[in-house]
C-alpha positions in Angstrom: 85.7 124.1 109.7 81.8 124.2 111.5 79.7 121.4 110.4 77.0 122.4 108.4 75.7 118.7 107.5 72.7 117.0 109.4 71.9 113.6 109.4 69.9 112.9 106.9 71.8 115.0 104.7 74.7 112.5 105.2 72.8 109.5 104.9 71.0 110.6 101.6 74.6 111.2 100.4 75.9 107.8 100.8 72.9 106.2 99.6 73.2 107.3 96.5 77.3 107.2 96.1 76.4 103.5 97.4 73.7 103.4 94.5 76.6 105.1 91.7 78.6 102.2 92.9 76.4 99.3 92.5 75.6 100.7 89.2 79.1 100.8 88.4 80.0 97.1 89.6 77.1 96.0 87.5 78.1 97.8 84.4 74.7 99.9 84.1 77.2 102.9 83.6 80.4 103.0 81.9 82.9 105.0 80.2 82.5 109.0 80.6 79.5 108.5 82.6 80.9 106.2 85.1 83.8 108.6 85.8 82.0 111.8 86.2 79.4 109.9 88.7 82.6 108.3 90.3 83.9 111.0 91.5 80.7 112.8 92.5 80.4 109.7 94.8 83.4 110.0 96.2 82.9 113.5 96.5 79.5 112.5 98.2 81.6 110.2 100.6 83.9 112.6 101.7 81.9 115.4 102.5 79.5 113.1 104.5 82.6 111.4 106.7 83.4 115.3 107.6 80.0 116.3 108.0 81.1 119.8 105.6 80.2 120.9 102.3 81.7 123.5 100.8 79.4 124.2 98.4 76.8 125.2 101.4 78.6 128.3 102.5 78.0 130.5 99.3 74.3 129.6 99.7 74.0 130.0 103.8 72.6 126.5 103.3 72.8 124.5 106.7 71.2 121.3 107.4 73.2 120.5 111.3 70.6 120.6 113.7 71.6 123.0 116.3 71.8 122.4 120.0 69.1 124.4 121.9 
């Protein structure tokens, strides 16, 4: 699995699963919503921890800053 996730990629991810989750915890979002955005954070969380996203490789889409 090559790493196709920069940086900033990574940290815009957890900022917002961090922002899903604050609006969780302070009921903002509840029921349906809160689930589907749930998981998407989590989703968000994983992918940045691995530095891979799956959905990237249909698309050619890579944000890693190559070494030159």
């Amino acid at each position: 699995m090559k790493k196709n996730m920069g940086s900033t990629d990574k940290i815009i991810r957890i900022i917002i699963a961090l922002v899903i989750g604050v609006l969780y915890f302070t009921k903002v979002i509840e029921g349906t919503t809160a689930l589907v955005l749930g998981v998407l954070a989590i989703i968000f969380l994983l992918t940045s921890f691995i530095s891979f996203c799956p959905l990237y490789l249909p698309f050619g889409i890579n944000t890693n800053k190559k070494p030159k």
